[in-house]
C-alpha angles and dihedrals in degrees: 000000000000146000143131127244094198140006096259085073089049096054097043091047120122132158115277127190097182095069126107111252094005090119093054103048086066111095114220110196112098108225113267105225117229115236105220122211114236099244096047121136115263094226121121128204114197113191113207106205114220115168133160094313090313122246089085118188089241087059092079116141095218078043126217148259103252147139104191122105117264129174130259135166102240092176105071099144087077098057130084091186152359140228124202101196137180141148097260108104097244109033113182114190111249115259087254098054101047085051104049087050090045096048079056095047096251125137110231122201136200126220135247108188141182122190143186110279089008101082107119107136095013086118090056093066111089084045101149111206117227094277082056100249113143101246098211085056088064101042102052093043081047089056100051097048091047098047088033106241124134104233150284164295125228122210115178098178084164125059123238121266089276085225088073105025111122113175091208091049087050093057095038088058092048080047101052093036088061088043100051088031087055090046093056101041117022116235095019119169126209108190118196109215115221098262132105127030145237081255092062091246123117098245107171095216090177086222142348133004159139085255093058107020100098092061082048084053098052095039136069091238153351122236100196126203121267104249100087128153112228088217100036122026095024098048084049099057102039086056093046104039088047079055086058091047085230101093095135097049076077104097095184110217116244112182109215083203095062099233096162086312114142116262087024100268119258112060092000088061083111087054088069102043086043080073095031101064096053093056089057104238135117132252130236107202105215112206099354082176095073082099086071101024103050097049100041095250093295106145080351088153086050095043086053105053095047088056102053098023122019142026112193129091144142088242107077083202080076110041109119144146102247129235082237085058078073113007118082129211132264132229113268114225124351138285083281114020140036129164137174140173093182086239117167108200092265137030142165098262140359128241138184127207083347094307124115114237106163125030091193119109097251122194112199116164092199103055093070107121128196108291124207117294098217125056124212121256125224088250096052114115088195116050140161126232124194104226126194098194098082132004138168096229119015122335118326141044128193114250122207112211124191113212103200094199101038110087149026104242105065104153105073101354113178129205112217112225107166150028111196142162109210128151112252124235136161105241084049104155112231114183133172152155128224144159112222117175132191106237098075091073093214138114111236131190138177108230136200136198123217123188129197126232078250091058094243108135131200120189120225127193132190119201124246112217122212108278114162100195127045111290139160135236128189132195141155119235085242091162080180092237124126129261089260091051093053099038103133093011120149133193094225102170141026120193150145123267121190137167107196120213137219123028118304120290119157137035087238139017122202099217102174151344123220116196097186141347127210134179118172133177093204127079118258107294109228104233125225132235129263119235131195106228107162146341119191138176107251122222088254093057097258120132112235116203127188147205145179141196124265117213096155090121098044121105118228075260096066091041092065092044123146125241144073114334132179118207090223117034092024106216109358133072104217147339131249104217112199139183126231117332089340126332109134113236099176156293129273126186089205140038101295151039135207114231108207097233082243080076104034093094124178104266102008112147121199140199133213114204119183124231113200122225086254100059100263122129132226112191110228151193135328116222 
């Protein structure tokens, strides 16, 4: 994992692929763009990840063995973007952590920070080289386009030498950087935090002014202190900020920690937001991980969904208004793709295409996949359950349970799974894997909603026959109307449907397990080789081994095929490394993996099997 600790590192950085560890501090996911409907609410939620120091051991890009708890943010649906933070001068997000937001659609920053008694090198950054660029603009940008990340936050809590400070300078560097930022990685943010002035003194103004309004100007957004007032600094800025037709560029800080922050942070964190919302700005979150954190990980799964999801709760410690009580839902996937494997970040084990291949508790930041947008109430008769005892890729399934006596509509009840925004097309490729058995005496279906560029909706299914055992099933979402008939049309939601049979028996009835879910727009990508190149010993004592792709059967027609793509690791997602005939070692987004010299045997062989970013699987090299 990387960072920087002062600007002379920053100015003598290069890439370096001879470094331990370089390959895998490059995230490989391309960012899936989210596809916005039209009527959605123009309200952002950035979530500013401060954790324990950051660059925490379970971060690791190649992940480890553990049992021990970790955090994660499940809720991502609820998040525009993400700030990995820490107190080193340059922080760039680990490789897991920019993959598992891009796999969701949101935009993840890294942080450039100056502190009080931590200022060597500050007056070096507005250096301009011989041709009158300034050279930090280039390297940060630099930064963010070569470890794959879409931008930052700056945080001058220190003011400039007042000898060299020049206000118009200032704001012509925050403007290059998001130009050049912007060049590099489409969509970057740079977010100017509510610090110093155009004074060049740190003033907290807790929003909006005159003092702080020309960085706001020059940047893509503002992320304000915590100490503002709900009739004076946040009525300022909403009315200044609406003058300036960006009010919702504003992400008002809210400190999970308290701190001075309004409602008191923890569990009034939705008193905040309850004031927020009105005023029409967004909300930056600011260590969402203090459910974890403050109570040393104890009920953190059930912590955290109180937090984001629901309030309620026996234990008056937990009662809460919940970050989805304001915040909506984002789109899952883009206008042609969207996967998931309803993996978490850690499981018990670990399968592949529905078969176990490692018994050992595994954490990977990075294998989280996009998880449902919408959350089951009390009262639903139909609900999901993540479940971490069998699953079709990685650790965990999703489980469908039918409550006989929870709801009111108990003759065809649905679960809501997803809100999209995919065009729609006939030969639309709908794949998934599920386990039905028959026992549970029901007729179960997955459904889909399309919409019209007119709004009118009309709801699909399509039946799930009885498999005991995992199994796939692939369609297109062929509605057999013409091209005329379909023109504007979406597929908006993506659900369960089930009628059960027979009179009531249990509490509970498990009707089905999905294990992914794939639609795709794109014909079925061919999928290259894997070739064993090298595999050093490291100066540390680890084994490297590498890999490449192998397009040597491909036609200049294959070469130019659409689809998901990863400018690392091509067409597939990640690699599954194993030992011997099949003990999982462990997983790389890129083309190695370090082998720890416990491991690195006389005589081992290894194997590095692909897995696409839709789910298939290409067996790969010995080494």
């Amino acid at each position: 994992m990387k960072y920087f600790n002062d600007l002379a590192s920053v100015r003598n950085w290069q890439p370096d692929s001879s470094r331990e560890g370089e390959a895998s501090d490059i995230a490989n996911v391309p960012l899936q763009e989210r596809q916005l409907l039209e009527e959605r609410d123009q309200f952002k939620l950035l979530a500013c990840h401060d954790f324990k120091g950051a660059y925490q051991p379970y971060e690791d890009s190649q992940g480890i063995y553990s049992e021990e708890p970790v955090y994660t943010l499940e809720y991502l649906h609820l998040v525009s973007t993400f700030v990995y933070f820490s107190h080193h001068r340059v922080t760039i997000p680990p490789a897991t952590w920019i993959n598992v937001m891009h796999k969701n659609g949101v935009r993840i920053l890294g942080t450039f920070i100056v502190e009080p008694g931590s200022t060597s090198g500050f007056s070096d950054l507005l250096e301009r080289d011989v041709t009158g660029k300034f050279i930090f603009v280039e390297k940060l940008a630099g930064l963010a386009e070569y470890y794959g990340f879409d931008g930052w936050l700056l945080n001058f809590e220190e003011h400039f030498p007042d000898t060299t400070f020049n206000l118009d300078t200032t704001l012509k560097f925050i403007e290059e950087l998001r130009k050049e930022s912007d060049r590099r990685v489409k969509g970057s943010e740079i977010v100017w935090y509510d610090s110093l002035t155009i004074y060049n003194r740190v003033v907290y103004v807790n929003g909006l002014s005159p003092l702080n309004a020309p960085f706001f100007d020059v940047s893509s957004a503002l992320f304000t202190n915590y100490r503002w007032n709900p009739l004076t600094q946040l009525l300022t800025t909403a009315a200044l900020s609406k003058t300036m037709h960006r009010n919702y560029d504003v992400y008002m800080g809210i400190d999970v920690f308290g701190r001075g922050t309004f409602g008191g942070g923890g569990w009034g964190t939705g008193t905040a937001l309850s004031v927020i919302r009105p005023a029409g700005l967004s909300v930056a979150i600011f260590a969402p991980g203090w459910v974890f954190e403050n109570f040393d990980g104890q009920n953190f799964e059930e912590r955290n969904r109180k937090f984001w999801i629901n309030g309620e709760a026996t234990d008056r410690e937990l009662i809460c208004r919940p970050v989805a009580e304001f915040a909506p839902v984002w789109e899952a996937g883009t206008k042609d793709f969207f996967y998931t494997d309803f993996n978490r970040g850690y499981g018990k084990k670990w399968f592949q295409s529905g078969r176990e291949i490692s018994r050992k508790p595994w954490v990977h930041v990075g294998a989280q996949g996009v998880l449902p947008s919408f959350y089951p109430e009390d009262t639903d008769s139909l609900v999901w359950k993540l479940d971490n005892e069998t699953a079709y890729n990685g650790g965990h399934s999703l489980q469908i349970v039918h409550r006989a006596a929870a709801g009111v509509d108990v003759k065809h009840p649905s679960c809501k799974l997803y809100q999209l925004n995919m065009e729609y097309k006939q030969d639309l490729r709908f794949s998934f894997s599920y386990t039905l058995e028959m026992v549970q005496k029901g007729r179960a279906a997955v459904y889909f909603v399309l919409k019209r560029f007119n709004g009118v909706t009309e709801r699909h299914e399509i039946g799930l026959p009885v498999q005991e055992s995992w199994g796939t099933k692939t369609v297109t979402l062929d509605v057999g109307k013409t091209d005329e008939e379909i023109y504007g049309t979406r597929v908006v939601e993506l659900g369960i449907t089930y009628i059960p049979m027979g009179t009531a028996g249990e509490a509970e009835t498990a009707v089905l397990r999905l294990g992914h879910i794939c639609l795709s727009g794109f014909p079925e990508q061919k999928l290259p080789g894997i070739g064993k190149t090298l595999s050093p010993f490291s100066p540390s004592g680890k084994r490297r081994l590498n890999w490449q792709l192998d397009y040597s059967g491909f036609s200049p027609e294959d070469g130019l095929q659409l689809g998901i793509k990863s400018r690392v690791t091509g067409e597939f997602a990640y690699f599954l490394v194993y030992k011997g005939l099949g003990e999982l070692l462990g997983i790389s987004h890129c083309l190695e993996f370090l082998v720890n010299e416990d491991t690195s045997t006389d005589g081992a062989i290894y194997r590095v099997d692909g897995v696409a970013f839709d789910g298939r699987i290409a067996k790969g090299a010995w080494f």
